[in-house]
DOGU-388040 format. One record per residue (C-alpha): residue number from 0; residue in one letter; x, y, z. Coordinates in Angstrom, 2 decimals. Layout:
REM DOGU-388040
pos = NUM | code = A | x = X | y = Y | z = Z .
...
This chain:
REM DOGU-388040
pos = 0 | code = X | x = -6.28 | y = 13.87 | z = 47.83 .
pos = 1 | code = X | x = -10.02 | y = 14.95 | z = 47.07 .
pos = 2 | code = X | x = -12.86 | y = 12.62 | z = 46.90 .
pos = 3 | code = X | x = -12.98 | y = 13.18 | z = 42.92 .
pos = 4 | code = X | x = -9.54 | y = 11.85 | z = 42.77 .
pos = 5 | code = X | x = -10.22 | y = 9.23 | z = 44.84 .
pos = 6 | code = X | x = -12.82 | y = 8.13 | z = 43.07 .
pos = 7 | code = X | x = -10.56 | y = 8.27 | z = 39.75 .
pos = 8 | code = X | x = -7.93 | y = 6.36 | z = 41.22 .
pos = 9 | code = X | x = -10.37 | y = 3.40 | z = 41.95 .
pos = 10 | code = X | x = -11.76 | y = 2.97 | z = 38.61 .
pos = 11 | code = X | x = -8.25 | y = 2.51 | z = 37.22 .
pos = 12 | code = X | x = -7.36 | y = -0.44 | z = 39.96 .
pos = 13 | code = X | x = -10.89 | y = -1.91 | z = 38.98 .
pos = 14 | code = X | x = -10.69 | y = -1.85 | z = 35.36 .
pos = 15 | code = X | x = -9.57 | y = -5.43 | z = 34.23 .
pos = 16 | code = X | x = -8.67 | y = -3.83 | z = 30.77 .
pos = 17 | code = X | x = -6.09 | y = -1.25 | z = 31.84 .
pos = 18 | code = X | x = -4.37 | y = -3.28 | z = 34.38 .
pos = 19 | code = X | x = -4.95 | y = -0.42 | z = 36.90 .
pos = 20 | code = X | x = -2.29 | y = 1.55 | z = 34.28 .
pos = 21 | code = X | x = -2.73 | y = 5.24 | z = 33.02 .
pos = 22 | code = X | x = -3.22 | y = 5.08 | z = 29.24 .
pos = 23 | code = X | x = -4.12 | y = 1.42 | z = 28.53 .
pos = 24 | code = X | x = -7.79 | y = 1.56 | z = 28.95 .
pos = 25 | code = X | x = -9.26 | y = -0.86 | z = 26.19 .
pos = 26 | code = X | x = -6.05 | y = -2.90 | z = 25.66 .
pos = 27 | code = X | x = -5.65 | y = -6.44 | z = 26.65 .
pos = 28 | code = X | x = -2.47 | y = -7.18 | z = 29.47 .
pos = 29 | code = X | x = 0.12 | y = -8.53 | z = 27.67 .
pos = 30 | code = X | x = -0.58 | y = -7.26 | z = 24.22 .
pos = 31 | code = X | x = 2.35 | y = -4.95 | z = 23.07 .
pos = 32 | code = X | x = 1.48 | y = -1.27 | z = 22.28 .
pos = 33 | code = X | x = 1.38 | y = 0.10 | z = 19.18 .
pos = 34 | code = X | x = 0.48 | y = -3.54 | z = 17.42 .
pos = 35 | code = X | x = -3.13 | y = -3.19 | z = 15.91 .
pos = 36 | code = X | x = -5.94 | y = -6.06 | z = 16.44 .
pos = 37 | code = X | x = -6.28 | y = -8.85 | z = 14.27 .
pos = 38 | code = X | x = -2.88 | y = -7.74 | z = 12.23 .
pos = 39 | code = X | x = -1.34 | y = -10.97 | z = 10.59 .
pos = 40 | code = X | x = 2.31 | y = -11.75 | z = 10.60 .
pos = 41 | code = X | x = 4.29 | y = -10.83 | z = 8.06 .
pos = 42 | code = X | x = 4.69 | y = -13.84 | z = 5.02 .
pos = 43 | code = X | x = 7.79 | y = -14.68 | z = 3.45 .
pos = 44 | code = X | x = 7.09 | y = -14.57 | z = -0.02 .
pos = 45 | code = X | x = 9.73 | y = -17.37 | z = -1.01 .
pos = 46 | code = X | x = 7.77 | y = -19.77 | z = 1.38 .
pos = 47 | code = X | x = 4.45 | y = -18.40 | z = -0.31 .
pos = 48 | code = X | x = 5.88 | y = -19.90 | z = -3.26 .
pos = 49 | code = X | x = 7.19 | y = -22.55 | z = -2.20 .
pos = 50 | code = X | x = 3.75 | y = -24.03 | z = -0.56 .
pos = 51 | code = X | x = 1.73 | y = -23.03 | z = -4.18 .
pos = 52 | code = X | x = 4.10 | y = -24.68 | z = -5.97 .
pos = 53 | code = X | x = 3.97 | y = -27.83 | z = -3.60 .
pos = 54 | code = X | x = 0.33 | y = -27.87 | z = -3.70 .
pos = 55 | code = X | x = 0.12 | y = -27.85 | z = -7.10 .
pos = 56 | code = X | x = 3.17 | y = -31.03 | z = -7.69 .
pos = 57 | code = X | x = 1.17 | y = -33.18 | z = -5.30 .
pos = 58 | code = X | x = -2.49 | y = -32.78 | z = -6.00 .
pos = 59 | code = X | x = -2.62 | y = -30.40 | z = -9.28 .
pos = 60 | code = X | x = -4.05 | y = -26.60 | z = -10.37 .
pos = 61 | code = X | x = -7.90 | y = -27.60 | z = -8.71 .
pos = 62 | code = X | x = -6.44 | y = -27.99 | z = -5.23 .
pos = 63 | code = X | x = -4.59 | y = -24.44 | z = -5.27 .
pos = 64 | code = X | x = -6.46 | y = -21.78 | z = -3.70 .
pos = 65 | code = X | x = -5.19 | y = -18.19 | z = -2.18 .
pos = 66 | code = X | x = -7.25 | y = -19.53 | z = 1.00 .
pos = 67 | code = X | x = -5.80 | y = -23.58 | z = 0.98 .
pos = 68 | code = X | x = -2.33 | y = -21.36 | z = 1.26 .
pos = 69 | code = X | x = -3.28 | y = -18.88 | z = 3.23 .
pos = 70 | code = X | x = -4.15 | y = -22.16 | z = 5.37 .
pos = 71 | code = X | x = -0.99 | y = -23.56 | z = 4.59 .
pos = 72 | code = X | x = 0.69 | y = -20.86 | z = 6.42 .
pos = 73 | code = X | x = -0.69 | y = -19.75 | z = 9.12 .
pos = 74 | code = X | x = -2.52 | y = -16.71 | z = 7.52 .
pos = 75 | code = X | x = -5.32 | y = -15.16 | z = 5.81 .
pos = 76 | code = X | x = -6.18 | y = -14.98 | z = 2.29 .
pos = 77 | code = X | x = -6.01 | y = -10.80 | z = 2.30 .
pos = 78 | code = X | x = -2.44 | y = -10.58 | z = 3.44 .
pos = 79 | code = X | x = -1.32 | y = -13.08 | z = 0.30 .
pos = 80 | code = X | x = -2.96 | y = -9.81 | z = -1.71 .
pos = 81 | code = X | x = 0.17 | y = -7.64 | z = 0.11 .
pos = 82 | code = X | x = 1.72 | y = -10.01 | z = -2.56 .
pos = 83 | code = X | x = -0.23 | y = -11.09 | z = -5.07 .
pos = 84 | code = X | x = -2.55 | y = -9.65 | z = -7.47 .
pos = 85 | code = X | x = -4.34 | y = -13.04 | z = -7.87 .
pos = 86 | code = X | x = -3.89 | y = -16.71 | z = -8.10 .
pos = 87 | code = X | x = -3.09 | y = -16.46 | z = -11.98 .
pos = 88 | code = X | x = -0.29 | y = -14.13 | z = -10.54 .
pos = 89 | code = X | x = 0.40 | y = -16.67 | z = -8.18 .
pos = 90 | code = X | x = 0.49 | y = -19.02 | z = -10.85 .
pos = 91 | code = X | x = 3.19 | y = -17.36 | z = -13.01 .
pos = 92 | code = X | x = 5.40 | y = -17.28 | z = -9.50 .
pos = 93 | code = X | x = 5.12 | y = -20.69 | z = -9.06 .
pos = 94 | code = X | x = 6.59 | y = -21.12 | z = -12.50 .
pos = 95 | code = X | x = 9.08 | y = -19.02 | z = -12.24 .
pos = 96 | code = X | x = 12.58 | y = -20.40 | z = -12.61 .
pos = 97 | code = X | x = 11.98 | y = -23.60 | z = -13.52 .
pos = 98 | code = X | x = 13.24 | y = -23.04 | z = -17.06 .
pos = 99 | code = X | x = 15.96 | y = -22.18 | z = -15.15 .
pos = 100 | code = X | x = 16.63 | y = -24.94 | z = -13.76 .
pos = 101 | code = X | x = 17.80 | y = -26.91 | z = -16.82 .
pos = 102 | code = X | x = 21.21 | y = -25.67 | z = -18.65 .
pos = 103 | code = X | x = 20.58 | y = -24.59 | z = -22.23 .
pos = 104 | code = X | x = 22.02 | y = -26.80 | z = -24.36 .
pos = 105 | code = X | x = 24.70 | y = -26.44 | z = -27.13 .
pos = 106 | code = X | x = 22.97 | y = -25.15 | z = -30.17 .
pos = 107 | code = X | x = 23.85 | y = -25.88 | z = -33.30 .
pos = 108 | code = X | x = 24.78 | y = -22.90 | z = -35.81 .
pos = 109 | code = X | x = 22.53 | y = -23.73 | z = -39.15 .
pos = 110 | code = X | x = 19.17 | y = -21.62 | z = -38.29 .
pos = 111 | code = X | x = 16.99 | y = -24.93 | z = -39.53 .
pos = 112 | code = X | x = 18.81 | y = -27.49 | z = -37.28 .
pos = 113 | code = X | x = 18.96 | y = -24.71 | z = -34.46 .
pos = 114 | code = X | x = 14.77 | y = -24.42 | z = -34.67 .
pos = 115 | code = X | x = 14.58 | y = -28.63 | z = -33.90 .
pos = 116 | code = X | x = 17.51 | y = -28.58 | z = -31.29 .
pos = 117 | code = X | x = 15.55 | y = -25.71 | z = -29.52 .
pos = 118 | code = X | x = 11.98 | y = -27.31 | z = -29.95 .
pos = 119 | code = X | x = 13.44 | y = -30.68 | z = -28.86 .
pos = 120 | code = X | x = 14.86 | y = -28.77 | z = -25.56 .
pos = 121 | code = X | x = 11.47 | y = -27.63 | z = -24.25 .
pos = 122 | code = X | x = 10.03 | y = -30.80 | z = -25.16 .
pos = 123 | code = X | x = 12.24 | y = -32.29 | z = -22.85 .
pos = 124 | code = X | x = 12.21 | y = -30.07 | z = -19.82 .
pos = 125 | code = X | x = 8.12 | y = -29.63 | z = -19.88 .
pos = 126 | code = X | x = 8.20 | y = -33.65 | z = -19.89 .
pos = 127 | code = X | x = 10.55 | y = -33.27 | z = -17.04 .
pos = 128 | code = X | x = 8.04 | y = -31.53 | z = -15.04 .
pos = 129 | code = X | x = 4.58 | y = -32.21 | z = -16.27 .
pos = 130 | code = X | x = 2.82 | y = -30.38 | z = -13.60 .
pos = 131 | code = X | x = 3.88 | y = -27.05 | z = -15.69 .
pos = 132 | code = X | x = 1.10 | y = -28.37 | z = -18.24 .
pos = 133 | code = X | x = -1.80 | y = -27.76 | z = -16.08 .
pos = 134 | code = X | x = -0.70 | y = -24.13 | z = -15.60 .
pos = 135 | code = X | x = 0.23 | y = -23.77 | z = -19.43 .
pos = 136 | code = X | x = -2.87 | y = -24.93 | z = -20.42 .
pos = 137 | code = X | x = -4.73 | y = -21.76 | z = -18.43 .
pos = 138 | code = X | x = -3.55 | y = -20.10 | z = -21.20 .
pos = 139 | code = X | x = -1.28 | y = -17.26 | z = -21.57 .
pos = 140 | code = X | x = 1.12 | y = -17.81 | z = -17.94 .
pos = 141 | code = X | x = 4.78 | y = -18.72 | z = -18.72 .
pos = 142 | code = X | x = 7.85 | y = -18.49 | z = -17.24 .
pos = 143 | code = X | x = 9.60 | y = -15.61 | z = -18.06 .
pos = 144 | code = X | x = 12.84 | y = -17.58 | z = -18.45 .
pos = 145 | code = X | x = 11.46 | y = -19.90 | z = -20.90 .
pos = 146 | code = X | x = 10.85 | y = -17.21 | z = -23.28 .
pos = 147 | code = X | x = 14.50 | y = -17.55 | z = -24.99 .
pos = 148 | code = X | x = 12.98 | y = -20.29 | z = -26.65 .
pos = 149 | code = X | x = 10.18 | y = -18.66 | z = -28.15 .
pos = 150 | code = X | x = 13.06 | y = -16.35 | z = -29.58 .
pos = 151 | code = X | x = 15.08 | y = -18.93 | z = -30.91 .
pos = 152 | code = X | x = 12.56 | y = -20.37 | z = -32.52 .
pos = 153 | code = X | x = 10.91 | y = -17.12 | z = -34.11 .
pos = 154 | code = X | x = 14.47 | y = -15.86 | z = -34.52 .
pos = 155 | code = X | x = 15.60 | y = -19.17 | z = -36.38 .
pos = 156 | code = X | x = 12.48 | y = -19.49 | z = -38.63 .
pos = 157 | code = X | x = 12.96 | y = -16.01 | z = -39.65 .
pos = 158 | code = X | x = 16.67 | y = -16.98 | z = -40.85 .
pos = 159 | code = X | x = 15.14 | y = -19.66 | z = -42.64 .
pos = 160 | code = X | x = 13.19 | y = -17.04 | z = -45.13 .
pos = 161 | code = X | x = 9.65 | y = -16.98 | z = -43.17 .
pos = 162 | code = X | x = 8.36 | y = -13.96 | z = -42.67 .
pos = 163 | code = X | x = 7.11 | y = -12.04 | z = -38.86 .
pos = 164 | code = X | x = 3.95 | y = -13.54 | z = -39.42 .
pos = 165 | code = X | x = 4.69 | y = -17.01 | z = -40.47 .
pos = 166 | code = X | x = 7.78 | y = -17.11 | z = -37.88 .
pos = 167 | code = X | x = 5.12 | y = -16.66 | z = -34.95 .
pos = 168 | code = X | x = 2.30 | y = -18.98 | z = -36.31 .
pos = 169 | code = X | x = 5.37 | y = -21.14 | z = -37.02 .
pos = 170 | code = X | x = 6.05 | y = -21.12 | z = -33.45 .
pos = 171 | code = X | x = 2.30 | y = -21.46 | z = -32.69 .
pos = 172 | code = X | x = 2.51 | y = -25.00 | z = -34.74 .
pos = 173 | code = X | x = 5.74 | y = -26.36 | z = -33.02 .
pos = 174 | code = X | x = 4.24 | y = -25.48 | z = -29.46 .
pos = 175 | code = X | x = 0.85 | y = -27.26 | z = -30.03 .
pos = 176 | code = X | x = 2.36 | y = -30.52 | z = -31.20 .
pos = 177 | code = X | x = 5.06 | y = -30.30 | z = -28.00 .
pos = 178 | code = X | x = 1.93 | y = -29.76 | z = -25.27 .
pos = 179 | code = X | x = -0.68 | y = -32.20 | z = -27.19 .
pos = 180 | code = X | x = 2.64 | y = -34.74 | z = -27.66 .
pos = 181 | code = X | x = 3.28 | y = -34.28 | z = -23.86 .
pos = 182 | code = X | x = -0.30 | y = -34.48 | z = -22.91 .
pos = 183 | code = X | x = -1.12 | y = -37.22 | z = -24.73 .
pos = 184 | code = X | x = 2.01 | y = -39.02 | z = -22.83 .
pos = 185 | code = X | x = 0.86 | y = -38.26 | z = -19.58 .
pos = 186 | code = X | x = -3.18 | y = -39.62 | z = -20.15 .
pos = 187 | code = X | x = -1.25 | y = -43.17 | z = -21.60 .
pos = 188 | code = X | x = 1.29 | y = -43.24 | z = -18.23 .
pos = 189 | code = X | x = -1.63 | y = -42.55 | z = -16.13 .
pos = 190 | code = X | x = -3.71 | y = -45.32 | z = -17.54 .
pos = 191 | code = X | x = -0.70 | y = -47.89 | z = -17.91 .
pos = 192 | code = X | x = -0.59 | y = -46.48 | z = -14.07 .
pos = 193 | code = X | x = -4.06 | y = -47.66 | z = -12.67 .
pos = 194 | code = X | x = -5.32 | y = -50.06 | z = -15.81 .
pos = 195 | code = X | x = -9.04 | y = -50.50 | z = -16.27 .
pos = 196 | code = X | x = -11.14 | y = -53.17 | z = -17.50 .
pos = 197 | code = X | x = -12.99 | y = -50.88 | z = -19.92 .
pos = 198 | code = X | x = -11.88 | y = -51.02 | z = -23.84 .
pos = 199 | code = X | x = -10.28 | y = -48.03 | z = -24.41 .
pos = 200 | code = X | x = -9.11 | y = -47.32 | z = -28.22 .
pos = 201 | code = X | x = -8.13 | y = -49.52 | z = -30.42 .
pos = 202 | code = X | x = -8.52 | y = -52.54 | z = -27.97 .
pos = 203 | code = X | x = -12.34 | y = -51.27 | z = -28.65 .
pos = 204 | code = X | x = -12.06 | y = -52.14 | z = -32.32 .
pos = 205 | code = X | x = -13.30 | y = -54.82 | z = -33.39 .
pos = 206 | code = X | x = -14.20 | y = -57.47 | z = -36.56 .
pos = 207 | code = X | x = -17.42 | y = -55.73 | z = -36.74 .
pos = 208 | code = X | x = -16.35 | y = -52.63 | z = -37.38 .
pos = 209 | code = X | x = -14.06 | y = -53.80 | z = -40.23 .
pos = 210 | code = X | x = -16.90 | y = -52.40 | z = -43.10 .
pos = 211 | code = X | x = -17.09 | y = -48.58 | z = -41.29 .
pos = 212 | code = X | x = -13.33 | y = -48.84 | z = -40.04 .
pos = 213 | code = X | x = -11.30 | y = -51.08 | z = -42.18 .
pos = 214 | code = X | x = -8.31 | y = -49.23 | z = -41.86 .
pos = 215 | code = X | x = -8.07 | y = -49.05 | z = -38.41 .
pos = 216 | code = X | x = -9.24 | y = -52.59 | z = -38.02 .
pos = 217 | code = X | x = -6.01 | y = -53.86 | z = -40.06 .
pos = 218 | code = X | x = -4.13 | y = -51.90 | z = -38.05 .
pos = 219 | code = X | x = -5.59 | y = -52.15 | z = -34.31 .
pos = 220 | code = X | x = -3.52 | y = -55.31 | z = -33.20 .
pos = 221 | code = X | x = -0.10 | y = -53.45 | z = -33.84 .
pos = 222 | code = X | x = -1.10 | y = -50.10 | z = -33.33 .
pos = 223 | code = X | x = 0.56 | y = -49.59 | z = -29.88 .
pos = 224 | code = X | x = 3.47 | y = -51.20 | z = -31.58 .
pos = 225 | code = X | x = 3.80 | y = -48.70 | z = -34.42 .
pos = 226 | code = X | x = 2.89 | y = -45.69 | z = -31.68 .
pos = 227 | code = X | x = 5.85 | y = -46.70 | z = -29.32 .
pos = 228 | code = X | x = 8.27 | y = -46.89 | z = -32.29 .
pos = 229 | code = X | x = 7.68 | y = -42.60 | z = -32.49 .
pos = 230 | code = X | x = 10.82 | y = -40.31 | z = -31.91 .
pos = 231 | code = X | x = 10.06 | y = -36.48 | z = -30.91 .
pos = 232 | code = X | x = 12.45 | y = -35.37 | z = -32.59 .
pos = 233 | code = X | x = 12.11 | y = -36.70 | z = -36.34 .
pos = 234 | code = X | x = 8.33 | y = -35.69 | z = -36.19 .
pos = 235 | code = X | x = 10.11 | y = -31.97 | z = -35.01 .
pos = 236 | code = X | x = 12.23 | y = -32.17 | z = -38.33 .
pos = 237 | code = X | x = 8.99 | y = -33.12 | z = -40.57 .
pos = 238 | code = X | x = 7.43 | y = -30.14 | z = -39.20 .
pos = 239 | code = X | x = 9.59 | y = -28.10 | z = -39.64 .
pos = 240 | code = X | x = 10.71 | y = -29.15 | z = -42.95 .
pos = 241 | code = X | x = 6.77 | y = -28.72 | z = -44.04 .
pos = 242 | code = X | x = 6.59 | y = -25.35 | z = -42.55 .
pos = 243 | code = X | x = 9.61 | y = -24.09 | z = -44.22 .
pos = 244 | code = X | x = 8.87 | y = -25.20 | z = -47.54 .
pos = 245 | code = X | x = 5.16 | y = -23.45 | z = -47.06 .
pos = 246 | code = X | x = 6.47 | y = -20.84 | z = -45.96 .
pos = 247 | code = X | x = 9.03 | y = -20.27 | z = -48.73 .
pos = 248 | code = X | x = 7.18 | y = -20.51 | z = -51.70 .
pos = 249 | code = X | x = 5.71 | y = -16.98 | z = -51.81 .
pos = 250 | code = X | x = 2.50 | y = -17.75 | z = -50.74 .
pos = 251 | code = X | x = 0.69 | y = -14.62 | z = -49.35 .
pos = 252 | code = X | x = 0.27 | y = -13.92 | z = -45.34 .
């Protein structure tokens, strides 16, 4: 062996990187070949999912990040972009399926009583699972499974004589009473939840304001008692019955 090689062979026994091994300058001992630096481990994008969707039952839209999951799991934020376009698109996953999740019920025929029955359903399974109404109210994410309602309902007030245009701000009206109705719900069960000892309306009425508010001031002292007395689905049938009629009496688009 010449003194070059020698010399060769020693600096491969010294170098702490190689492990004294042809070929593995610059790699760590242990770390398998071919696996790049810094690559993180594959994500199952069920579980991804699944931890979003926890996060946002338990503490609500604000707390969900792509980093808090990222967290969640063990990874970093880029590789939920393998994914994800975004948290909206994150968003929409979470919702996913959980229309689903509740059997469509037995609809009845008539196109008028089919538009209640079907507005009364997804009143009833976004009360269900009020958590949905943070992400609804981001504005244009849904769950593609929910949208046979929308359908029905622009299907049924067609049937009824509207026309396209009507039929969708028709469907516009029903939705904004079921999210404010279900909002609205939600604020009272949260306050009934952790009461305060401020004067929130109509307890704040009072005497005094009988000259600038004498409706409300006859009224204040049953008010709660006329409010709980309120069925979803009769105030459904009044509006639909006053959206039909306008919008079967000619009147211009």
């Amino acid at each position: 062996m010449s003194g070059t090689e020698k010399t060769e062979k020693a600096k491969k026994m010294k170098n702490p990187a190689s492990g004294g091994k042809p070929g593995t300058a610059g790699r760590p001992a242990g770390r398998p070949a071919g696996r790049p630096v810094g690559r993180p481990r594959r994500l199952d994008p069920d579980v991804m999912v699944a931890t979003a969707r926890r996060i946002v039952e338990e503490e609500g839209v604000a707390a969900l990040s792509m980093r808090r999951v990222a967290k969640e799991l063990g990874s970093t934020p880029m590789a939920l972009y393998h994914y994800v376009q975004d948290k909206d698109e994150l968003l929409m996953l979470t919702l996913s399926g959980t229309a689903a999740a509740f059997p469509r019920p037995e609809l009845p025929e008539d196109p008028r009583e089919r538009l209640v029955a079907v507005a009364a359903h997804m009143h009833d399974i976004i009360g269900r699972i009020p958590w949905v109404l943070d992400i609804l109210a981001l504005g244009e994410l849904t769950d593609r499974n929910a949208l046979w309602m929308v359908e029905e309902i622009v299907d049924c007030a067609l049937a009824c004589g509207l026309s396209p245009a009507r039929s969708v701000r028709a469907y516009r009206t029903i939705w904004s009473y079921v999210y404010g109705d279900l909002v609205f719900r939600r604020a009272a069960d949260r306050r009934a939840e952790n009461p305060s000892r401020r004067e929130f309306f109509p307890e704040m009425i009072t005497e005094q304001d009988a000259a600038e508010l004498p409706r409300l001031t006859g009224v204040k002292d049953r008010w709660r008692e006329y409010a709980a007395d309120y069925e979803t689905v009769e105030e459904l049938d009044a509006i639909v019955d006053g959206l039909l009629r306008r919008g079967t009496r000619g009147a211009k688009d």
